[in-house]
C-alpha positions in Angstrom: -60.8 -28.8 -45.8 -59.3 -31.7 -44.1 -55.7 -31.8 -45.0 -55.5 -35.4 -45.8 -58.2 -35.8 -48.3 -57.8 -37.5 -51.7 -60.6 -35.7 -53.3 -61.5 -31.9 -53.7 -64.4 -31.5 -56.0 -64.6 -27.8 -56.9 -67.6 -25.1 -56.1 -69.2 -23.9 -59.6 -69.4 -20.0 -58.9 -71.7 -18.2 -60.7 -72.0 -14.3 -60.8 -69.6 -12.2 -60.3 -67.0 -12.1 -57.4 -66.4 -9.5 -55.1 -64.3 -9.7 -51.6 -60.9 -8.9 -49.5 -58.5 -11.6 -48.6 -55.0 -11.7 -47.2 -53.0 -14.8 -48.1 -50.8 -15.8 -45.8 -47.0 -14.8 -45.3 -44.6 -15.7 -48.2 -42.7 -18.7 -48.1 -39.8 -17.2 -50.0 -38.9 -14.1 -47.6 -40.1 -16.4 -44.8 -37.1 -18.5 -45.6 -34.6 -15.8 -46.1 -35.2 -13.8 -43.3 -35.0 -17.4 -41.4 -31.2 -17.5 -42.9 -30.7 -14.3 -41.7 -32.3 -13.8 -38.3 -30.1 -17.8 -37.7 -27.1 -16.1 -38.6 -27.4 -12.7 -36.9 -25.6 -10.8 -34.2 -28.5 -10.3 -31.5 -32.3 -11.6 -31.4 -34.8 -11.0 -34.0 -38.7 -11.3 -34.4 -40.2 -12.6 -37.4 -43.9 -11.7 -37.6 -46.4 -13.2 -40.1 -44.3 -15.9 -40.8 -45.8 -18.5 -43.0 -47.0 -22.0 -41.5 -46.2 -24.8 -44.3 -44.0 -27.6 -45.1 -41.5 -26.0 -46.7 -41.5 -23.0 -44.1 -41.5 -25.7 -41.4 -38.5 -27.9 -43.4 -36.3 -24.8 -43.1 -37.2 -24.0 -39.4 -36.6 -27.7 -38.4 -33.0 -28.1 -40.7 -31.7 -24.6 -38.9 -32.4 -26.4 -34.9 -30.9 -29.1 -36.4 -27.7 -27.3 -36.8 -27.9 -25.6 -33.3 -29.7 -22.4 -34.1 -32.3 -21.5 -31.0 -36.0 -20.9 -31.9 -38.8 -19.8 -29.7 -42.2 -20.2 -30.8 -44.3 -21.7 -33.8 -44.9 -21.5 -37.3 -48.4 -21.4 -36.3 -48.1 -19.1 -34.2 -47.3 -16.6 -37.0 -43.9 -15.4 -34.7 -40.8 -16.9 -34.0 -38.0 -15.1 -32.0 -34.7 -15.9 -33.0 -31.6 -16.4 -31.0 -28.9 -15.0 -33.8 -25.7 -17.4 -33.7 -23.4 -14.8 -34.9 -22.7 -15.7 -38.3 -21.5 -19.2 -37.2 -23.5 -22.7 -37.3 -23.2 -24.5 -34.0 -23.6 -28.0 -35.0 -20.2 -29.4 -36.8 -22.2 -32.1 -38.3 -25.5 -32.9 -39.1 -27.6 -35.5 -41.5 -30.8 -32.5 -42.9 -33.9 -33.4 -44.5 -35.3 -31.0 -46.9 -37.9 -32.7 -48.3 -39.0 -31.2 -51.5 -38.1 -27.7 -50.4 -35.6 -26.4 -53.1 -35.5 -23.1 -50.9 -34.2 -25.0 -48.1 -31.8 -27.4 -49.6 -30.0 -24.5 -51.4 -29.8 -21.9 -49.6 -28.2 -24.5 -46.6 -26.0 -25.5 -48.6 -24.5 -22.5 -49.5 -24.6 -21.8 -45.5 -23.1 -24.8 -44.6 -19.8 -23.6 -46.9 -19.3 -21.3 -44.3 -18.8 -23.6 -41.4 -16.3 -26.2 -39.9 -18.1 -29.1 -39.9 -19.4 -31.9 -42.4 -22.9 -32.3 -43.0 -25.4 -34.5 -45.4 -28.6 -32.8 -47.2 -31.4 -35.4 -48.5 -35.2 -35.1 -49.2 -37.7 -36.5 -50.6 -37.6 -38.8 -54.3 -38.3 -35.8 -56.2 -35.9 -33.9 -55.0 -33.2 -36.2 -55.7 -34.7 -35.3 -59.7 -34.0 -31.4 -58.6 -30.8 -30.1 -60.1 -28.3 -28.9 -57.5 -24.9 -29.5 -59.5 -24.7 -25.7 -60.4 -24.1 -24.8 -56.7 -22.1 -28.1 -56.1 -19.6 -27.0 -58.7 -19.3 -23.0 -57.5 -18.6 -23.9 -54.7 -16.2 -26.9 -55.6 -14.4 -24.0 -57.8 -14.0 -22.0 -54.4 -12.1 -24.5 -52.7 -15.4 -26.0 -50.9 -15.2 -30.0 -50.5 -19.1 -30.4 -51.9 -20.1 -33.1 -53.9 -23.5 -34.4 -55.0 -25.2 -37.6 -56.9 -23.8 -38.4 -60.3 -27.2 -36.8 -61.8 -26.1 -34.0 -60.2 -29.0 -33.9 -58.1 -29.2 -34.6 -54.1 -28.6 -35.9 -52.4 -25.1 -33.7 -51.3 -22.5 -33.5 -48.7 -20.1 -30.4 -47.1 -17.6 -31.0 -45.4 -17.2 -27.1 -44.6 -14.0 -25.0 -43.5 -14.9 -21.7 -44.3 -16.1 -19.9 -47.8 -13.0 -17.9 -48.7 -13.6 -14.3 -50.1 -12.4 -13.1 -54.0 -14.4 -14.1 -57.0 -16.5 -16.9 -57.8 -19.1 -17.3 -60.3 -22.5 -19.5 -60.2 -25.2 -20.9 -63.1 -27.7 -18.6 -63.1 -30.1 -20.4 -66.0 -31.9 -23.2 -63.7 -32.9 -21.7 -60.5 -32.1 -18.1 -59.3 -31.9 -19.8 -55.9 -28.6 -21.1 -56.5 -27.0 -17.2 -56.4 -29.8 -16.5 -53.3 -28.0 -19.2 -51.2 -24.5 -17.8 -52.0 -25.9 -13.9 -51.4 -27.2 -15.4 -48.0 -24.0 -17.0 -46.9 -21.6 -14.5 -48.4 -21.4 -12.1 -44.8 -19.7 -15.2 -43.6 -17.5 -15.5 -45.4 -13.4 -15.2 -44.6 -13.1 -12.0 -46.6 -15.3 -10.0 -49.2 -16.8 -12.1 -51.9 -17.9 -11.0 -55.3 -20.6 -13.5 -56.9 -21.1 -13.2 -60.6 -23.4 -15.1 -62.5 -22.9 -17.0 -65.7 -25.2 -17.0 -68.2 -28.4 -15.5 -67.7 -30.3 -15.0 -64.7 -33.7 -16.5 -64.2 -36.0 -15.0 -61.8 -34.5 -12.0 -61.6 -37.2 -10.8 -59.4 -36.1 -13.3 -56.7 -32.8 -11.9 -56.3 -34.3 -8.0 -55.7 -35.8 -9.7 -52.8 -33.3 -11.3 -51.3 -31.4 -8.3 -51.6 -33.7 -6.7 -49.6 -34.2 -8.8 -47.2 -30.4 -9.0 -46.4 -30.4 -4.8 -46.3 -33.1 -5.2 -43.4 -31.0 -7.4 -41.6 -28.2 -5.0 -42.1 -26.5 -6.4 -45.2 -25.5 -3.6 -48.1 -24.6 -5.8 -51.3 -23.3 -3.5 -54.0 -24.3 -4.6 -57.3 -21.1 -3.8 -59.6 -22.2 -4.5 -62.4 -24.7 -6.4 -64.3 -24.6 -9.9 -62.8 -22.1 -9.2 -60.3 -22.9 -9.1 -56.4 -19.9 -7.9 -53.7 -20.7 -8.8 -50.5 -18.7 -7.3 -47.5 -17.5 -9.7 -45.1 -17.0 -7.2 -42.0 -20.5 -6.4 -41.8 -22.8 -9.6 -40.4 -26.9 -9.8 -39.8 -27.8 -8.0 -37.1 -31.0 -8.9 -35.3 -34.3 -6.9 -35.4 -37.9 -7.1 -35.7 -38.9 -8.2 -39.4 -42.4 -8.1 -40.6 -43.1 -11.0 -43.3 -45.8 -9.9 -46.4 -48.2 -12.0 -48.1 -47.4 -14.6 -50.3 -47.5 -12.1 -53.7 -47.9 -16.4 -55.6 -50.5 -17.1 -53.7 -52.0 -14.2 -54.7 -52.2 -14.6 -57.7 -55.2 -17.1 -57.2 -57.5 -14.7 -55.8 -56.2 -12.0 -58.3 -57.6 -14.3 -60.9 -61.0 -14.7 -59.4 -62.3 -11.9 -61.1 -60.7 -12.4 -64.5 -62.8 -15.8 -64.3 -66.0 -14.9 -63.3 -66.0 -10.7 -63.6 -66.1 -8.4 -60.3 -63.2 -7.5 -58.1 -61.4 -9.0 -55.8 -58.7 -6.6 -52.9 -56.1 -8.8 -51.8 -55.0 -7.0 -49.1 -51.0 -6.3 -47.3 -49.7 -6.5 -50.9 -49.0 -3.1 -52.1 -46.9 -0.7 -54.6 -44.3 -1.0 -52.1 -44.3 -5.0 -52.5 -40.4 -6.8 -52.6 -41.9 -9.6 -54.3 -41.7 -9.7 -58.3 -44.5 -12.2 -58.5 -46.9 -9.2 -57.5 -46.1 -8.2 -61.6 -48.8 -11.8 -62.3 -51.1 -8.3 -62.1 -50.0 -6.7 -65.5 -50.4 -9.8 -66.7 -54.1 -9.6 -66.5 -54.7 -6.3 -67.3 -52.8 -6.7 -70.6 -55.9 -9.9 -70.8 -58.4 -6.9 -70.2 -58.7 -6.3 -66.1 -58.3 -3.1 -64.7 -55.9 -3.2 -61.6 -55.8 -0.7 -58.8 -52.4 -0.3 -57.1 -52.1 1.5 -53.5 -49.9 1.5 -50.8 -50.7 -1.7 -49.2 -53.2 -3.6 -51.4 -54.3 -4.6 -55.2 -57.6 -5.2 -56.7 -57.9 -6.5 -59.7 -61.8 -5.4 -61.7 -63.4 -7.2 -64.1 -62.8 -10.5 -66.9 -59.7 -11.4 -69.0 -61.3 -10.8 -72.2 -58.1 -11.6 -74.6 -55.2 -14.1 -75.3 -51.6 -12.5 -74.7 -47.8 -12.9 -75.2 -45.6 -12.6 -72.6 -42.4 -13.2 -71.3 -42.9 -14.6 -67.7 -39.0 -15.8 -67.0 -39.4 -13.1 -64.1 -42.7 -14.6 -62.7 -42.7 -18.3 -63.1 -44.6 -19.3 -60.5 -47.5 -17.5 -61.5 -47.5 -19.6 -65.1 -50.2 -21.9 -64.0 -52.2 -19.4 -62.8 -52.2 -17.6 -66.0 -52.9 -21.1 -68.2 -56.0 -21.4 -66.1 -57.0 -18.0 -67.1 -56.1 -18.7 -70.4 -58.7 -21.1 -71.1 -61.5 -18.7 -71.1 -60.0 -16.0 -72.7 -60.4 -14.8 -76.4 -57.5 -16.2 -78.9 -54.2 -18.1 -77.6 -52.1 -17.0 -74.8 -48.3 -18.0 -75.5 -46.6 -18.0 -72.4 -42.4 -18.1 -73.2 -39.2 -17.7 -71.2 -39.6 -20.8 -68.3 -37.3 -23.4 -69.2 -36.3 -23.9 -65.6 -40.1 -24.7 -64.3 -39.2 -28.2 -66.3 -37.4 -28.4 -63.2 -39.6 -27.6 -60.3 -42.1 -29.5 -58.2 -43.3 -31.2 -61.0 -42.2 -30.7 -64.7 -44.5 -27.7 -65.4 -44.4 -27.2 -68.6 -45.2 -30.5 -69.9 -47.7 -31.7 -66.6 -49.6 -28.6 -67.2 -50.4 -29.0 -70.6 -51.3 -32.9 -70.0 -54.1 -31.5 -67.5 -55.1 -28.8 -69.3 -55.7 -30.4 -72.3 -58.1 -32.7 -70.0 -60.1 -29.5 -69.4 -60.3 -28.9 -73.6 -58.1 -26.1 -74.8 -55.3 -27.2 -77.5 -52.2 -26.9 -75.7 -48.6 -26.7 -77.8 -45.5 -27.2 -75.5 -41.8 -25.8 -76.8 -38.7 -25.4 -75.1 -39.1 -22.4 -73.2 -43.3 -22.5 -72.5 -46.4 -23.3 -73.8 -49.3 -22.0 -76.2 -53.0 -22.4 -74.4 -56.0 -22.2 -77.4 -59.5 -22.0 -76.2 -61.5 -24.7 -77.4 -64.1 -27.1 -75.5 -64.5 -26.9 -71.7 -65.1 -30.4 -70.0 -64.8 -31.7 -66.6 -62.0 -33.9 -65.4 -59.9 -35.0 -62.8 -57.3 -33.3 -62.3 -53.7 -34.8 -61.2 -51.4 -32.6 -59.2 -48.0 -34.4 -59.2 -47.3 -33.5 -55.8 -47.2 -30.4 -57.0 -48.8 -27.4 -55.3 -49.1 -25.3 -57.4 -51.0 -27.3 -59.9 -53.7 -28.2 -57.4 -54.4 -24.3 -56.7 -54.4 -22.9 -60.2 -56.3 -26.1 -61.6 -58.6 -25.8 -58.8 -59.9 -22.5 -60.5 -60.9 -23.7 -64.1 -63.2 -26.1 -61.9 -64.9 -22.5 -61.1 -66.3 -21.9 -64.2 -66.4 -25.8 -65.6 -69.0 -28.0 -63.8 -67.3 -31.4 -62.4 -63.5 -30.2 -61.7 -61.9 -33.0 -59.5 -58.8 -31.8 -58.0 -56.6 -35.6 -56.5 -54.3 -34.9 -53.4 -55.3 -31.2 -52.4 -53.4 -31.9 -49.4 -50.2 -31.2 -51.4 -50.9 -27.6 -51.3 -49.8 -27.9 -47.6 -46.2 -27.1 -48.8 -46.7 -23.5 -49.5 -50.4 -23.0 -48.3 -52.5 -25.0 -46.2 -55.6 -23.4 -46.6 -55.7 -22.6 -49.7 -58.9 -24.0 -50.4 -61.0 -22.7 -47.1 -59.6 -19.7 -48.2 -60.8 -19.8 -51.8 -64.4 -21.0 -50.1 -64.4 -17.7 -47.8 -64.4 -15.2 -50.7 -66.3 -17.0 -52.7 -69.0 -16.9 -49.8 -68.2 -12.9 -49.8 -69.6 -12.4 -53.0 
């Protein structure tokens, strides 16, 4: 599909599905091990990296600041030049875009040098909330400040993160405590990080957690909610394989609960880091059978039946599972994601205004949304600039003759080709 097309009118697929696919590398781990690998002692290779905007945001913020990078994104490996926990550039003007991954964990990074620098992205991301960061590390002696709204755009005007105690927000993004776990080896002397409140995303941290052990990083969890990083032990370079996206994932995982017969995603195992790989209890609790092994997951046969569930650990799969939702039996009440008011897009109350297009009954609260099958009719589907919406809306359009999807291009942020993937196992079947 060409990239910059306004218009992506979606395949009806009938039968049942059955085919292999392997998404393409995560954009979260790609990020952290970025961080990492940047801040190493010694040379690392990244392999399966992921090739998007946000990917490509990170990679171009980190040469802006000095750090040396051989090869592409698109090439699927980069090889690192480690800068020894220090950031060359002592000042620097970064644009992030809309990538919240990049903006936060840099800013964190950026509390660890000697130098003043300015983050700014795009107009949505001056809507992002950042002020929770802002103000952990104002508490630490940091000279951060951000807009009024407490949103970017932000300037650091770094001198080194001291070690001791500090505490962070953890109930908008669990990226806020992943930027201060990433920059926490640089830091002057030992740092504990505890979070206040609860923690969203909990998943998200285990990653990054591992991550930073592959580069050579123990953080010793204390207690619950509080991290202690060592400051005598830095990144050390090494070869780092990058796994499937387990978010994008969870598109093809719901082929089959749409439209019956299985679907292996392959390189996403048991062994998986990534929380988001749990989207797969999700549908079996809806009536799929799921097959776990060592390094892939197929999912068998249709979501027969509305659910409850709690998916503050696997937000970014929430679309995916309204879209299933529509054809199930009885209403699905998703709860627990406050904080995706706050994403891309608000997803919460954007969802339901396009679902409700596609004719289920859609109540929004607080924390989530309830999706009641009703009437299925076609529509045209907004995406807000939001990628995620265009790839889980593109699926009702599956099984409902006429889906419209506006701006498919946006899903260039996490997944360029999405739907030329979608196409290929569809064409398997």
């Amino acid at each position: 599909m060409d990239r910059l097309a306004s218009l992506y009118n979606v395949p009806l697929a009938r039968g049942p599905v059955s085919g292999r696919v392997r998404p393409p590398g995560s954009k979260s781990i790609t990020n952290r091990a970025l961080v990492c690998s940047a801040m190493a002692a010694g040379d690392s290779t990244l392999l399966g990296v992921l090739d998007s905007d946000d990917t490509s945001l990170m990679l171009s913020c980190l040469r802006s600041l000095g750090v040396s990078v051989a090869g592409e994104l698109a090439d699927g490996t980069l090889k690192v030049r480690g800068s020894r926990g220090t950031v060359p550039s002592k000042e620097a003007a970064l644009f992030v875009g809309n990538s919240g991954t990049t903006i936060r964990f840099l800013s964190a990074l950026l509390a660890t040098a000697a130098g003043r620098y300015e983050l700014d992205g795009v107009p949505r991301m001056r809507e992002r909330p950042i002020e929770p960061l802002v103000a952990a590390l104002r508490e630490h002696g940091i000279d951060a400040a951000c807009a009024d709204n407490g949103c970017p755009p932000l300037t650091i005007q770094g001198a080194g993160l001291p070690g001791g105690d500090m505490s962070v927000a953890g109930t908008l993004s669990s990226q806020f405590l992943t930027g201060l776990l990433l920059a926490a080896p640089m830091a002057l002397d030992p740092l504990t990080i505890r979070v206040d409140g609860a923690l969203v995303s909990r998943p998200y941290i285990d990653m990054t957690l591992r991550v930073m052990q592959q580069f050579g990083v123990q953080v010793d969890e204390q207690e619950t909610q509080a991290f202690a990083v060592p400051s005598n032990v830095g990144y050390q370079g090494c070869s780092f394989d990058v796994e499937p996206d387990a978010s994008a994932a969870s598109y093809f995982f719901a082929l089959p609960a749409l439209l019956g017969g299985e679907i292996t995603v392959e390189g996403l195992g048991d062994g998986s880091c990534q929380g988001d790989l749990a989207f797969v209890h999700a549908l079996e609790q809806m009536g799929c059978e799921i097959q776990l092994g060592p390094d892939s997951t197929t999912i068998v046969g249709k979501a027969t039946q509305g659910i409850e569930i709690d998916m503050n650990g696997i937000s970014d799969t929430v679309q995916t599972l309204a879209a299933v939702a529509m054809f199930a039996e009885g209403p699905t009440r998703i709860t627990g994601v406050e904080h995706i008011r706050h994403k891309e897009t608000d997803r919460i109350e954007d969802l339901a205004r396009e679902l409700r297009k596609l004719g289920p009954r859609v109540e929004t609260f607080t924390d989530g949304l309830t999706i009641t099958p009703d009437t299925h009719r076609s529509a045209t589907i907004e995406t807000y600039d939001d990628h995620r919406m265009a790839m889980s809306l593109s699926l009702t359009g599956l099984v409902i003759d006429g889906v419209v999807i506006k701006d498919p291009g946006c899903t260039s942020k996490t997944y360029p080709g999405f739907f030329r993937d979608l196409e290929s196992v569809l064409a398997q079947s």
